[in-house]
TIMAR-259104 format. One line per field, with one value per residue (C-alpha): x, y, z negated; residue in one letter. Coordinates in pm, 1 decimal, always signed. Example, Ala and Ser with C-alpha at 12.3 -4.5 7.8 and 13.67 -1.06 7.14 Angstrom:
<pts>
px	+1230.0|+1367.0
py	-450.0|-106.0
pz	-780.0|-714.0
res	a|s
</pts>
This chain:
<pts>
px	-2868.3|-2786.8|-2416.7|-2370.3|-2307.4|-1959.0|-1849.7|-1855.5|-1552.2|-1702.4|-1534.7|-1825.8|-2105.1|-2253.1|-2266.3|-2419.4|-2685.8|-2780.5|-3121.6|-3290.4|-3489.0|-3231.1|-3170.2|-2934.9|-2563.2|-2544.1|-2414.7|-2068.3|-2191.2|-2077.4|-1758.5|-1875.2|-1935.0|-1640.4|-1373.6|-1575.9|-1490.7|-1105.3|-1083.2|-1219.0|-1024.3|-740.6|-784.4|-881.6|-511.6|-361.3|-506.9|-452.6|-63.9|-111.7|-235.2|+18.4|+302.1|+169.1|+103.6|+476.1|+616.7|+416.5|+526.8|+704.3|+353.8|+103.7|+293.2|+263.2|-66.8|-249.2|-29.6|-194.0|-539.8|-574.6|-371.3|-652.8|-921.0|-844.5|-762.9|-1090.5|-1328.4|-1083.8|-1061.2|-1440.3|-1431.9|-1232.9|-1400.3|-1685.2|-1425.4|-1226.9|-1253.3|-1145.3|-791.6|-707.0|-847.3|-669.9|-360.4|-399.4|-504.8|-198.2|+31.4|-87.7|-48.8|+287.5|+411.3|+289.2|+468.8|+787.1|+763.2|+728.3|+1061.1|+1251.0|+1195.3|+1281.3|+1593.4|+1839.6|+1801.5|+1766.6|+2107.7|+2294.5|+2159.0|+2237.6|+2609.0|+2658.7|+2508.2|+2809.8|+2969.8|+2661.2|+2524.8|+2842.0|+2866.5|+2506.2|+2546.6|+2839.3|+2631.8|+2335.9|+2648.3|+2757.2|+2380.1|+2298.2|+2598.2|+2509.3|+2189.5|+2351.8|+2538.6|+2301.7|+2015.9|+2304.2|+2208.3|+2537.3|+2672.3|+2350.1|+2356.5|+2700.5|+2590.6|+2364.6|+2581.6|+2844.9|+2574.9|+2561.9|+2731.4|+3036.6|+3251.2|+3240.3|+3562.0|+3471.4|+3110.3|+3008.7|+3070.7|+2805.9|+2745.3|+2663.8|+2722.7|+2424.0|+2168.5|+2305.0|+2234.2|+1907.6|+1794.5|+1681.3|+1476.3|+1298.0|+1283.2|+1113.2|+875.6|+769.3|+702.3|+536.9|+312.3|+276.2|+160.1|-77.8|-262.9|-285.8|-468.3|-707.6|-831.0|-902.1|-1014.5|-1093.3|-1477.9|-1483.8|-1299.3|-1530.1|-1869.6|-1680.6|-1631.1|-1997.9|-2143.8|-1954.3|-2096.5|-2317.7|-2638.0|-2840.1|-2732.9|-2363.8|-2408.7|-2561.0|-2336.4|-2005.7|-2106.0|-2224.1|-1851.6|-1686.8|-1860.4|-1848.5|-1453.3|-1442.5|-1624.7|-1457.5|-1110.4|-1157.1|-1311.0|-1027.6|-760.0|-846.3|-920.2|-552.6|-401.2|-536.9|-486.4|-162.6|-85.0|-246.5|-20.7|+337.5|+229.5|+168.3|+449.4|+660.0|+536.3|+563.9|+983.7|+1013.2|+857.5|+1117.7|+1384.9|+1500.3|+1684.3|+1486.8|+1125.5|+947.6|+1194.9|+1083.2|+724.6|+724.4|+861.0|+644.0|+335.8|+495.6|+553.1|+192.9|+19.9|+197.1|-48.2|+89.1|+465.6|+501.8|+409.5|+622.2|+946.0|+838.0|+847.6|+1198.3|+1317.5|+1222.2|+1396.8|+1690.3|+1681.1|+1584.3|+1914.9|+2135.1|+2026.8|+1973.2|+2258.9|+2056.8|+1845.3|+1543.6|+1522.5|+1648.3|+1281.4|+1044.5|+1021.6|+932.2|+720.6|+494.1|+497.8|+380.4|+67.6|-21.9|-14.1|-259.5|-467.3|-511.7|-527.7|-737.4|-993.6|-953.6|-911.5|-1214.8|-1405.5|-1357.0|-1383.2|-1631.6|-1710.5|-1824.1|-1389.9|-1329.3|-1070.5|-1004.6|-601.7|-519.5|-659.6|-480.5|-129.5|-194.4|-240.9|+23.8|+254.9|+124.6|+164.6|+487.7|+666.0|+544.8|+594.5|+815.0|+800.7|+546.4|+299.4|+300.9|+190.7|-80.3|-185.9|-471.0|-612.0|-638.6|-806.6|-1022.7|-1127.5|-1178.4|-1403.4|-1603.0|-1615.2|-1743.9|-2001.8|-2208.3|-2165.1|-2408.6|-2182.7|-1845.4|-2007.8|-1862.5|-1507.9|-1610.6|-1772.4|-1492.5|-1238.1|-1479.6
py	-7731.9|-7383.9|-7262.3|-6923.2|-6645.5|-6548.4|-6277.7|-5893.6|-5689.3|-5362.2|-5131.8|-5265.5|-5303.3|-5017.7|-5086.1|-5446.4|-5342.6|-4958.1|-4973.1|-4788.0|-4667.3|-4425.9|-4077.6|-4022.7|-3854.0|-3500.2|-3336.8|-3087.5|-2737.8|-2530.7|-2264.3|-1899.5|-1652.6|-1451.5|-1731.5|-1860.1|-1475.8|-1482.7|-1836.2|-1651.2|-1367.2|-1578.0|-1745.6|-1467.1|-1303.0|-1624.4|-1625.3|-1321.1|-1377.0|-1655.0|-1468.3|-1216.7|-1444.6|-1627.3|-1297.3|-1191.1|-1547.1|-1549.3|-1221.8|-1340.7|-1508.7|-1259.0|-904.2|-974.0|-1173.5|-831.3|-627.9|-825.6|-827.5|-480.5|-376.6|-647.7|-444.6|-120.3|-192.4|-394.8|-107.3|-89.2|-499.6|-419.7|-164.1|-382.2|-657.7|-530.9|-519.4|-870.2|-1148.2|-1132.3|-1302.2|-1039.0|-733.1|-789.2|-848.6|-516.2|-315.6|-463.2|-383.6|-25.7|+52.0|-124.9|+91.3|+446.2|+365.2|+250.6|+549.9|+793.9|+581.1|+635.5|+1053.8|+1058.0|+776.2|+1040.7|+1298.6|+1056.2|+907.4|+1193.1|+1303.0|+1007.9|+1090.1|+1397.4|+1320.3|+1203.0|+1562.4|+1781.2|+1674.1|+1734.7|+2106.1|+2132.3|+2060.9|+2259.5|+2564.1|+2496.7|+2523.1|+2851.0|+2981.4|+2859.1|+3017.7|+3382.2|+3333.3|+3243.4|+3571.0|+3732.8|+3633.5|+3596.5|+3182.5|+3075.8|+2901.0|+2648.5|+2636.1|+2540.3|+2246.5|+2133.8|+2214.7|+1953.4|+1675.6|+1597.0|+1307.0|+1288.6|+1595.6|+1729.6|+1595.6|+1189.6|+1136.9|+774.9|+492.0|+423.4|+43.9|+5.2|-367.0|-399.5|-270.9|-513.8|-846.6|-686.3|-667.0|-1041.0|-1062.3|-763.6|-856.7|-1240.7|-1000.0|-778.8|-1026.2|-1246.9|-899.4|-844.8|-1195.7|-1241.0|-944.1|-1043.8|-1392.4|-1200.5|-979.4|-1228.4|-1519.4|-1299.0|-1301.1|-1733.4|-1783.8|-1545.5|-1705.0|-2088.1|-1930.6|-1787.9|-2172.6|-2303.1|-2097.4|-2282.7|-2054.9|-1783.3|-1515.9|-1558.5|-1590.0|-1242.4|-1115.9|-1236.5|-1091.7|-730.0|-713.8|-817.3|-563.3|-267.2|-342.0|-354.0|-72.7|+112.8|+55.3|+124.2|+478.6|+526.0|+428.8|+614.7|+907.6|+961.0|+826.9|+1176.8|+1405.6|+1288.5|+1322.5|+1675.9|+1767.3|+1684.9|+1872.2|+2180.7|+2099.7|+2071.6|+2411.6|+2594.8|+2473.1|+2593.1|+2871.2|+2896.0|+2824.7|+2492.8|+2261.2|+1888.3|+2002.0|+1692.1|+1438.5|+1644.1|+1635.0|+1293.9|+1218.2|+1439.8|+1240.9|+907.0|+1004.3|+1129.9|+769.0|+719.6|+932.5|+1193.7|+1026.9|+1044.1|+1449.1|+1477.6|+1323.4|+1491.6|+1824.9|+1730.5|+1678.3|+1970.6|+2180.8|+1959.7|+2077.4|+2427.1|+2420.6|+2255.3|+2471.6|+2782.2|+3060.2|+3227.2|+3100.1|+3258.4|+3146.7|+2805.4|+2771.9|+2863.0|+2553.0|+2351.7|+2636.4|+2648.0|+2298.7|+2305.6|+2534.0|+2271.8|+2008.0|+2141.1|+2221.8|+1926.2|+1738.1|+1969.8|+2085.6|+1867.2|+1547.5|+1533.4|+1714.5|+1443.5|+1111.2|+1195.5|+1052.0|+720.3|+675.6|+856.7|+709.1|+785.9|+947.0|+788.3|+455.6|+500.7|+564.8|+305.3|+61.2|+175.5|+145.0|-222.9|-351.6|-175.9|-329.9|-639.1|-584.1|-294.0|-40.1|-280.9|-279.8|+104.0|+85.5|-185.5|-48.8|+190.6|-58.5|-296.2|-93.7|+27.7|-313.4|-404.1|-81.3|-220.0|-568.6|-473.4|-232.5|-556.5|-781.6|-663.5|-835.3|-645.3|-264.3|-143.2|-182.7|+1.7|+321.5|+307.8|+367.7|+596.6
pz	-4439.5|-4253.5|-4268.1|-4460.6|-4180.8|-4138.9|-4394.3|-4231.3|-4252.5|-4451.7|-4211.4|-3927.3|-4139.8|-4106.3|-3725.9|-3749.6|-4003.1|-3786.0|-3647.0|-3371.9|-3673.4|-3828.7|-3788.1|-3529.3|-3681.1|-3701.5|-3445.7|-3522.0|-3559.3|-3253.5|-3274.9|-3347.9|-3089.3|-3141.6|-3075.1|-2787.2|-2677.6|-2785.9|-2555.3|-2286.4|-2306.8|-2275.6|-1996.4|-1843.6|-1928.0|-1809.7|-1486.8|-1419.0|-1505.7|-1253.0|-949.9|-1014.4|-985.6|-709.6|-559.0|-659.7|-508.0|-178.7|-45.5|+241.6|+388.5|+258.0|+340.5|+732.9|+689.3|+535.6|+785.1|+1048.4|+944.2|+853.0|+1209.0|+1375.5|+1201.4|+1322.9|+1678.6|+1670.8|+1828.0|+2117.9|+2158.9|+2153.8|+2435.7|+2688.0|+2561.1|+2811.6|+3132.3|+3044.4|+2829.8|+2490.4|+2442.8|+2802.6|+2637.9|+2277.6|+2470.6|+2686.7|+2337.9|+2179.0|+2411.1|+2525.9|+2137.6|+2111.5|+2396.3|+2234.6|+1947.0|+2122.2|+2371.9|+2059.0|+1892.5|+2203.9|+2141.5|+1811.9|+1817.9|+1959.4|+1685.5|+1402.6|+1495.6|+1532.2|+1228.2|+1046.7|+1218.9|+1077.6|+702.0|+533.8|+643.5|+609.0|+307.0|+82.7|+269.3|+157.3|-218.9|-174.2|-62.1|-303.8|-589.2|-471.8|-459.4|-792.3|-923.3|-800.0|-924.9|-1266.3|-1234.2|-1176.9|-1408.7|-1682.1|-1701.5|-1536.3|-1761.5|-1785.3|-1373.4|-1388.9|-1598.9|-1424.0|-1095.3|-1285.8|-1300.2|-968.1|-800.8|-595.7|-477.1|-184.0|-54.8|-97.0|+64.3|-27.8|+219.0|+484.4|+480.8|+849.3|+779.8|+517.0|+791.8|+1072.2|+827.4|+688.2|+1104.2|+1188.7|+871.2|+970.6|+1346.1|+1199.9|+997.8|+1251.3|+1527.9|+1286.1|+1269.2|+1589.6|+1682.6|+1407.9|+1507.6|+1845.4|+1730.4|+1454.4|+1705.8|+1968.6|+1718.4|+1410.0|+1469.4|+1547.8|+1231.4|+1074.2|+1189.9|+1040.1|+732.6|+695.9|+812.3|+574.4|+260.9|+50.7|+33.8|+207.6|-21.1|-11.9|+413.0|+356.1|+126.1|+282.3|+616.6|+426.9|+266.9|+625.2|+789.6|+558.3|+509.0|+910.9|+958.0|+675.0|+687.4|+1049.0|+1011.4|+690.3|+906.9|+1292.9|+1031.0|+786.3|+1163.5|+1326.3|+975.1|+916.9|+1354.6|+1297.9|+961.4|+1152.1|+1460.6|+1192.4|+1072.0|+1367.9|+1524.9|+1176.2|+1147.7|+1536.8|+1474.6|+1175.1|+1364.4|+1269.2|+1444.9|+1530.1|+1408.8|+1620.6|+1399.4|+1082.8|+1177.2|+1244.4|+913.9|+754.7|+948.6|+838.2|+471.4|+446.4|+478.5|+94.2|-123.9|-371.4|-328.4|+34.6|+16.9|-275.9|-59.9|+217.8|+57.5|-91.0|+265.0|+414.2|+102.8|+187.8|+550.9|+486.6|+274.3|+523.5|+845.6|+642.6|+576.6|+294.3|-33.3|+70.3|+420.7|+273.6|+91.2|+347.6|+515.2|+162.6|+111.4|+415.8|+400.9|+77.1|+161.6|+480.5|+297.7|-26.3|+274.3|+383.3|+46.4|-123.1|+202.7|+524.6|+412.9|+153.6|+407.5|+688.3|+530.9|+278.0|-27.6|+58.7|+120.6|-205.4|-437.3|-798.7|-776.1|-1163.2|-998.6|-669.9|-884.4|-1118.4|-810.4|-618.9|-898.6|-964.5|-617.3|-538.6|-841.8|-693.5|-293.6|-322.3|-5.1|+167.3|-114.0|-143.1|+225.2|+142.9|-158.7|-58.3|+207.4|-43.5|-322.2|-44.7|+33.9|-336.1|-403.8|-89.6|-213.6|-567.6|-412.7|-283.4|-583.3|-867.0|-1162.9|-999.6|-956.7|-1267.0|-1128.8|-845.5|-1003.2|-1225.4|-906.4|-725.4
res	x|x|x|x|x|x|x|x|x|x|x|x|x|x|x|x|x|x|x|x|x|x|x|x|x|x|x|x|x|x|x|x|x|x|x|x|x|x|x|x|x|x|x|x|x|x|x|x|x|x|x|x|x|x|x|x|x|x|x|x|x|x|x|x|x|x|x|x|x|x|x|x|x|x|x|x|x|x|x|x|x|x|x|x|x|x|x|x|x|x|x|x|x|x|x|x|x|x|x|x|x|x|x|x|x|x|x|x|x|x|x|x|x|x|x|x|x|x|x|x|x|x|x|x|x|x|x|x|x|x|x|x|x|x|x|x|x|x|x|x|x|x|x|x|x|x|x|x|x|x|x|x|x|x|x|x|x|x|x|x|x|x|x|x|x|x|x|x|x|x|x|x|x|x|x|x|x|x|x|x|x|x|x|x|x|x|x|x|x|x|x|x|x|x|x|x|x|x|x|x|x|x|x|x|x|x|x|x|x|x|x|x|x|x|x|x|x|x|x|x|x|x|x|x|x|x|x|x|x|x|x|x|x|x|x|x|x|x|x|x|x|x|x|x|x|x|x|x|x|x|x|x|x|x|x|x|x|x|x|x|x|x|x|x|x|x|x|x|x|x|x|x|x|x|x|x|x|x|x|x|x|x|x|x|x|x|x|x|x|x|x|x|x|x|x|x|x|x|x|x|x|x|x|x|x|x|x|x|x|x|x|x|x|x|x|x|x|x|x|x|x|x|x|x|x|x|x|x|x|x|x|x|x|x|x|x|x|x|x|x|x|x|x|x|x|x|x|x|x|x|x|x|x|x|x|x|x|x|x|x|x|x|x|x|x|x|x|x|x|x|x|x|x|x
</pts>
């Protein structure tokens, strides 16, 4: 006689007695469309709060690295020209220093004036603000609005008999961080132009299909070629624009014009800011060197015609609109990266949204983003 089978638990019969006979389980329906949306939308946002702060943390490593390979990309058709007389490493070297001595040569005429200038500030400026007071105040009596310039007269800062401190100390700590920073510049665009294009061909045998090979060596080039022709181009308007304005504040009769012009040239790399301060500093010399209000204005006011020149004829004229940026984009991104790399992303800010508008230009999903900034 058989033994009775062992009793089932009831929570497992249904898995002893299933068959491949029955109907499989149904499956859970799938979420709707629009929260599949809201979950990509988020992570979207998140990531993009990620790269910002990573962005935001690694300052110290990225500011010289972009530095570097944007200073490696314009010096690259020269690298190229020696290139033909002496290896590469030689050449890059020779490029590299030739530049570094320009710009040292053109420090060396301009350190003299800027020092005695910055001598003389903590007496001149008060005497300034001083004079501006007493103009302001005829002009009150005269157009019957004194007491409203007097006002705004009392607004200003300190009197004219305490001049603020100059912390000379501040400058002299702030030095071998910026030393470290600049060499770290210096050396990384020697080593991009001599071993950019290697590490470029690596990175192209390394992509993963035919159409990214030929799409990551259509961005390289364009941004090459590009930010080369951008840069060689502001370089010789913004040269040309403190030479105008250098022979315009001789021809004025104002003392220093080659350190005002140089300013002027330095200033203009910033767009719509660095004209802006550089128009405030000329009104601030025209009032310092200047015995009358009328004479006082004429250097912020020629300067002021130069400059729309340029912005409004010259410079569209020269690069084109293949280089064209939109200004609410460029303001937008320069207000975005300076928050997050202060003076040193206003300086990297149009290189970079230059390089983005060229990136977005070769990828058909991205376009959008760059007619938008067009």
């Amino acid at each position: 006689m058989t033994p009775a089978p062992w009793p089932l638990p009831s929570t497992l019969a249904p898995w002893s007695i299933a068959s491949d006979t029955d109907p499989p389980a149904p499956l859970p329906p799938p979420p709707p469309a629009d929260a599949l949306a809201s979950i990509r939308r988020l992570l979207v946002a998140m990531l993009i709060l990620a790269a910002l702060y990573t962005v935001c943390l690694a300052r110290p490593v990225l500011v010289p690295v972009l530095m570097a390979a944007f200073l490696a990309i314009c010096l690259r058709p020269l690298v190229d020209l020696g290139e033909r007389v002496l290896p590469r490493l030689p050449a890059a070297v020779g490029v590299l220093a030739l530049v570094l001595w320009v710009v040292g040569y053109a420090l060396s005429l301009l350190t003299a004036p800027a020092q005695d200038w910055l001598r003389h500030a903590p007496e001149t400026l008060p005497h300034a603000l001083a004079k501006l007071r007493a103009w302001l105040r005829a002009l009150g009596e005269v157009s019957g609005t004194a007491p409203v310039l007097e006002t705004v007269g009392s607004l200003s800062g300190a009197p004219a008999d305490a001049p603020a401190p100059w912390r000379w100390w501040e400058l002299l700590l702030a030095a071998p961080p910026m030393l470290v920073q600049a060499f770290s510049v210096i050396l990384l665009t020697l080593f991009f132009a001599a071993y950019g294009g290697s590490l470029f061909r690596r990175v192209v045998e390394l992509s993963p299909t035919l159409t990214s090979k030929k799409q990551l060596v259509g961005i390289v080039r364009a941004i090459e070629a590009d930010t080369a022709r951008w840069f060689l181009t502001t370089l010789a308007i913004n040269v040309s624009l403190g030479a105008a304005t250098a022979l315009m504040l001789w021809v004025l009769g104002m003392r220093e014009p080659l350190l005002w012009g140089a300013a002027v040239a330095l200033l203009n790399f910033v767009p719509y800011l660095g004209p802006l301060l550089a128009l405030m500093l000329l009104a601030l010399v025209g009032v310092i060197q200047s015995a009358a209000p009328d004479a006082a204005l004429l250097p912020a006011l020629c300067f002021l015609a130069l400059t729309v020149l340029e912005g409004q004829f010259l410079a569209p004229l020269i690069l084109g609109r293949h280089l064209s940026l939109n200004p609410v984009a460029i303001l937008l991104w320069l207000m975005l990266w300076g928050w997050l790399w202060g003076i040193a992303g206003v300086i990297l800010g149009v290189p970079m949204l230059m390089c983005l508008k060229l990136c977005c230009e070769r990828l058909p999903s991205w376009r959008w983003l760059a007619r938008s900034i067009e």
